[in-house]
N, C-alpha and C positions, 0 to 999 in steps of 0.2 A: 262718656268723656265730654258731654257736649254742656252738661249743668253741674258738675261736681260738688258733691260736698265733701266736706275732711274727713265724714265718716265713711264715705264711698273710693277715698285716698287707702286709708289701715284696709279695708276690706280689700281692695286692690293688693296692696303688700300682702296679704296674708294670701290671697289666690296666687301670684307671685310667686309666692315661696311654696305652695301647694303645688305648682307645677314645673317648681326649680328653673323660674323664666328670670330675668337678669332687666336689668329697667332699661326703659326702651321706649322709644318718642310716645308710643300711647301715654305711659305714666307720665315724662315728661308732661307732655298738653296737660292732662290735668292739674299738677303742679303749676302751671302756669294758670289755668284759667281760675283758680284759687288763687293766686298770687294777684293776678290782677284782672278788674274787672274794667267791660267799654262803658263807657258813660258819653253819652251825647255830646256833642260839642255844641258848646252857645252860638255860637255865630256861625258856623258853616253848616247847613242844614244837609241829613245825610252822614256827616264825619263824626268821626267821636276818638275820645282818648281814652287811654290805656293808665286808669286809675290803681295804686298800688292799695292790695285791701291786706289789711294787721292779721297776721296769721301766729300771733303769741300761743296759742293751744295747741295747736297742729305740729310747731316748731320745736315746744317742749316735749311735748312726745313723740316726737320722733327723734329727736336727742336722746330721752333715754332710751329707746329702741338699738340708737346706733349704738351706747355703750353694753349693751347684751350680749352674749357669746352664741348668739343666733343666726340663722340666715337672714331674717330680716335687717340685722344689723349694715346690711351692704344695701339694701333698698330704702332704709330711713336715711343713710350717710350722702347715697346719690340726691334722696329727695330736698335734704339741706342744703345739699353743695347747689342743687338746680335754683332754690328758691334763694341761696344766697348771689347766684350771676344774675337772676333776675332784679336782687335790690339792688344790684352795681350798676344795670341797664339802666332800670325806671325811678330808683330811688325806692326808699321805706317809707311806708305809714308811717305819720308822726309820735301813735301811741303805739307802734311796736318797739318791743326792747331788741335792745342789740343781742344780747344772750337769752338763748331761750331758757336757762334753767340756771339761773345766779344761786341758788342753796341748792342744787348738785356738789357745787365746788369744785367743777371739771373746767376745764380749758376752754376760750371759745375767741376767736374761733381754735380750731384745733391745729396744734402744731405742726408742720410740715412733716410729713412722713409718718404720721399718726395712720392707722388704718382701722375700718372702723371696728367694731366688736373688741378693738384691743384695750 
């Protein structure tokens, strides 16, 4: 959890769902530390900010994940929902799209009372 990549995020989901475990601050952090990375600060030596990094791959698939009639479908929905309170905190990458998946043709964000796999 301490250098994540997006391929170590699905393998997580999938262990996840291998041992019927429900998302939980570990996945959390990781979702986070893929969402945004530290980048040194200019002037304050020692400090650094909480840069927002474009996760358009990651978000696409795991949207369709969510629309699956899977178990994973509850761990890709949490992972969205985490990654979308994160862009609300830090803001989005400029070359991230709003919608992860515009030719799905599904809703986004997703309607209230939408659950996911549905």
């Amino acid at each position: 959890a301490e250098a994540p990549t997006t391929d170590d995020l699905l393998l997580m989901i999938d262990l996840y769902v291998a041992d019927k475990k429900p998302f939980d601050g570990t996945m959390a952090q990781v979702v986070r530390k893929l969402a945004l990375a530290e980048q040194a600060h200019e002037d304050w030596r020692g400090a650094y900010e909480l840069v927002p990094e474009q996760l358009n791959g990651l978000r696409k698939q795991l949207f369709a994940m969510e629309a699956s009639d899977t178990p994973a479908a509850h761990l890709a929905s949490a992972c969205l929902d985490t990654i979308g309170a994160i862009r609300d905190e830090n803001g989005a990458p400029k070359d991230e799209r709003r919608h992860p998946d515009i030719a799905s043709d599904r809703p986004w964000p997703l309607p209230v009372g939408a659950t996911a796999g549905a």
